[in-house]
TORDOMI-774933 format. One record per residue: x, y, z of N, C-alpha, C in turn; residue number from 1. Coordinates in nm, 2 decimals. Atoms other than C-alpha are relative to their C-alpha. Layout:
<sites>
      n_X      n_Y      n_Z     ca_X     ca_Y     ca_Z      c_X      c_Y      c_Z     k
        X        Y        Z        X        Y        Z        X        Y        Z   NUM
...
</sites>
This chain:
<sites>
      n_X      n_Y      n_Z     ca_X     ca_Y     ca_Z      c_X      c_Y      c_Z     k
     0.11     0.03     0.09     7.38    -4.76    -4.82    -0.09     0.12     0.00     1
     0.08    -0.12     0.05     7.18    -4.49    -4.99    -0.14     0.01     0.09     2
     0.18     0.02    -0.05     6.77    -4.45    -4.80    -0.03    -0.01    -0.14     3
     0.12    -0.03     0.07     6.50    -4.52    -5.05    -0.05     0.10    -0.01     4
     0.10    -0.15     0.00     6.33    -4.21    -5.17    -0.14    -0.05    -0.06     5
     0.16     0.05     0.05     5.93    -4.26    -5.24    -0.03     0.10    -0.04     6
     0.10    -0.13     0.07     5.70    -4.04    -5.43    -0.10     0.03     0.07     7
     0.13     0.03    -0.09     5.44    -4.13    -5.21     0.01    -0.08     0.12     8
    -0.03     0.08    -0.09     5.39    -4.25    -4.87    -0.15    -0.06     0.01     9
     0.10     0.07    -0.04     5.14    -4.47    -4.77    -0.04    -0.02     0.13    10
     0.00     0.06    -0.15     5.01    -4.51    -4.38    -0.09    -0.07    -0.01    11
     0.09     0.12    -0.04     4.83    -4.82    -4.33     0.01    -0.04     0.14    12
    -0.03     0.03    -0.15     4.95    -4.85    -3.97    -0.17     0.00     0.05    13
     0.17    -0.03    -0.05     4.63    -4.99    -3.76    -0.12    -0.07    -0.07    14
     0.12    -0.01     0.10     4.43    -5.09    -4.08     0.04    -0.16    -0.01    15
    -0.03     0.16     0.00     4.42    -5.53    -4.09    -0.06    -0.01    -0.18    16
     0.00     0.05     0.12     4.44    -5.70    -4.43    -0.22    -0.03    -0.03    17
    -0.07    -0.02     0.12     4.26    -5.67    -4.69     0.04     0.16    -0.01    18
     0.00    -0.16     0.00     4.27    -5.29    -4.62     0.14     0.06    -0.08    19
    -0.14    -0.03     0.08     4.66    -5.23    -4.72     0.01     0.00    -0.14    20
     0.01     0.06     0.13     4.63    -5.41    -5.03    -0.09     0.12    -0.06    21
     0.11    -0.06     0.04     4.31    -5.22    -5.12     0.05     0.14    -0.02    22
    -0.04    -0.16    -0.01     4.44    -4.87    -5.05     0.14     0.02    -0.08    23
    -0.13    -0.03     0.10     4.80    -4.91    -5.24    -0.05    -0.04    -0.14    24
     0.01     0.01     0.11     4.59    -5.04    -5.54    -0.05     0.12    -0.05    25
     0.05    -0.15     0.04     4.40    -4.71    -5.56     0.14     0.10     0.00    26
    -0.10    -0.07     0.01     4.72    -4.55    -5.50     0.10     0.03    -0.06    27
    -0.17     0.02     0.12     4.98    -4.69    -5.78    -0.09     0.11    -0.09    28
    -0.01    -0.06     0.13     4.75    -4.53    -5.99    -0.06     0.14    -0.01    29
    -0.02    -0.14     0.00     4.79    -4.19    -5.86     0.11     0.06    -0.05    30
    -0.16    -0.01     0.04     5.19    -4.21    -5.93     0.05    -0.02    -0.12    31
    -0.04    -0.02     0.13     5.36    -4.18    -6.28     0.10    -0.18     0.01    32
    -0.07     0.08     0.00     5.53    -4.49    -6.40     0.11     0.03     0.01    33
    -0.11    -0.03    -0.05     5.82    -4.57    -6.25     0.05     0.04     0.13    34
     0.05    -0.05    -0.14     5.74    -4.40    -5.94    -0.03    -0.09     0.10    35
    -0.04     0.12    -0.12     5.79    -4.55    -5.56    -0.11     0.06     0.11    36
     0.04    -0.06    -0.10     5.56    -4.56    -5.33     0.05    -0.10     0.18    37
    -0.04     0.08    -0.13     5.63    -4.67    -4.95    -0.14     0.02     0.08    38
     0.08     0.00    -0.08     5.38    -4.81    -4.77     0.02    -0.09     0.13    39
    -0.02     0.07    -0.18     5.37    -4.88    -4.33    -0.10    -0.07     0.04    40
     0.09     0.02    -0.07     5.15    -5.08    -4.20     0.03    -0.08     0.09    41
    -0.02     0.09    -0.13     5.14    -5.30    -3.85    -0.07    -0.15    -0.04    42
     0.05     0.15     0.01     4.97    -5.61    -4.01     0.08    -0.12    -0.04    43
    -0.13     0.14     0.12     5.24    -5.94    -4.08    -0.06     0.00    -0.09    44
     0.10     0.04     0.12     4.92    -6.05    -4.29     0.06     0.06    -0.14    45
    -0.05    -0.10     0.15     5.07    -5.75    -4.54     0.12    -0.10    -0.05    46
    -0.15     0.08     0.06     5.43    -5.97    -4.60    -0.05    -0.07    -0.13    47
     0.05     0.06     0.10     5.23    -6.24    -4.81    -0.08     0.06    -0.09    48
     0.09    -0.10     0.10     4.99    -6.03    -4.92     0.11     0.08    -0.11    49
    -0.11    -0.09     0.11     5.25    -5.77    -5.08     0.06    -0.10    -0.15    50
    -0.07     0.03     0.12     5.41    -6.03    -5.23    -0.08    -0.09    -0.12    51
     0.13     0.03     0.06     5.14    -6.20    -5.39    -0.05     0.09    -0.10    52
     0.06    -0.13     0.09     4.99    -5.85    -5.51     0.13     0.04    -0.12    53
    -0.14    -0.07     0.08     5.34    -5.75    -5.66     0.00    -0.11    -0.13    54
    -0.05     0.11     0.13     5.35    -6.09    -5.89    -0.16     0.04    -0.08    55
     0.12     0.01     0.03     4.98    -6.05    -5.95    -0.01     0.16    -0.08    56
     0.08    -0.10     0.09     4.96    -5.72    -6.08     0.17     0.08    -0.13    57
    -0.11     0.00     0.06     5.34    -5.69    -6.23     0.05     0.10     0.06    58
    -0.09    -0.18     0.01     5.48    -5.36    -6.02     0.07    -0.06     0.14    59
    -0.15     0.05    -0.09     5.81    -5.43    -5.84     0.03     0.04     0.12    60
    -0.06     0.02    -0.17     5.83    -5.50    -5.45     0.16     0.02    -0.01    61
    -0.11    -0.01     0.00     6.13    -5.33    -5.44     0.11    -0.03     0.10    62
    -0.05     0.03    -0.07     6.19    -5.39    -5.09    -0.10     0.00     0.13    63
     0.06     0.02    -0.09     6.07    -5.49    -4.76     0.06    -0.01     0.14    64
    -0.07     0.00    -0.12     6.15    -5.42    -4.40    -0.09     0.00     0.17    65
     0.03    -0.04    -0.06     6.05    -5.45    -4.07     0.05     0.03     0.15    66
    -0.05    -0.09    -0.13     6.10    -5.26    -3.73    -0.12     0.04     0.09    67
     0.08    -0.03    -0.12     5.94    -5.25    -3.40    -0.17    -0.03    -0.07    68
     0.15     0.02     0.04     5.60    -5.42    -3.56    -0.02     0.09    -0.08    69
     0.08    -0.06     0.07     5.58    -5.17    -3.81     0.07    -0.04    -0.15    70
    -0.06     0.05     0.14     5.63    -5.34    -4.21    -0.01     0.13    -0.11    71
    -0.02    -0.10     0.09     5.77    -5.07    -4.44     0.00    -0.09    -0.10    72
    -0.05     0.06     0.16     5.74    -5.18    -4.85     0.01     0.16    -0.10    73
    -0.07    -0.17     0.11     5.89    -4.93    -5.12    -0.07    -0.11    -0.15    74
     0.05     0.12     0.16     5.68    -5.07    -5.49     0.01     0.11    -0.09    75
    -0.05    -0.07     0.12     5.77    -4.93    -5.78    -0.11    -0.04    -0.10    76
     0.11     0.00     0.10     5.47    -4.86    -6.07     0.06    -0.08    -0.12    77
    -0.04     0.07     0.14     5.54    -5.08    -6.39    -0.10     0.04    -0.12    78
     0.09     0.00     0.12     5.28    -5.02    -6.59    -0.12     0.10     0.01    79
</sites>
């Protein structure tokens, strides 16, 4: 299986909800549509949250993983 490539990385590691959220909204709309950003953070809080945000604002949770307490998401810009 291929890695994910991002345009942007995101470190939220450290930073407790709503902060994540808050910082990848300012950040989709640094990246060209279409464009992936991957963001890390240590908070579970982020899981529901992400996916919540992703229906709520239409741009595609492309995937979600986590390792050693730290939750990587890859979101793709839609619009």
């Amino acid at each position: 299986m291929e890695a994910m490539k991002a345009d942007m990385t995101l470190d939220c590691r450290g930073i407790l909800c709503p902060m994540p959220v808050i910082r990848l909204s300012q950040a989709i709309k640094k990246v060209e549509i279409g464009q992936v950003i991957e963001m890390q953070t240590t908070d579970p809080g982020s899981v529901p949250d992400m996916e919540a945000w992703s229906k709520q604002t239409g741009h595609v949770l492309l995937s979600r993983s986590e390792r050693e307490g730290v939750y990587t998401f890859f979101i793709r810009r839609t619009q």
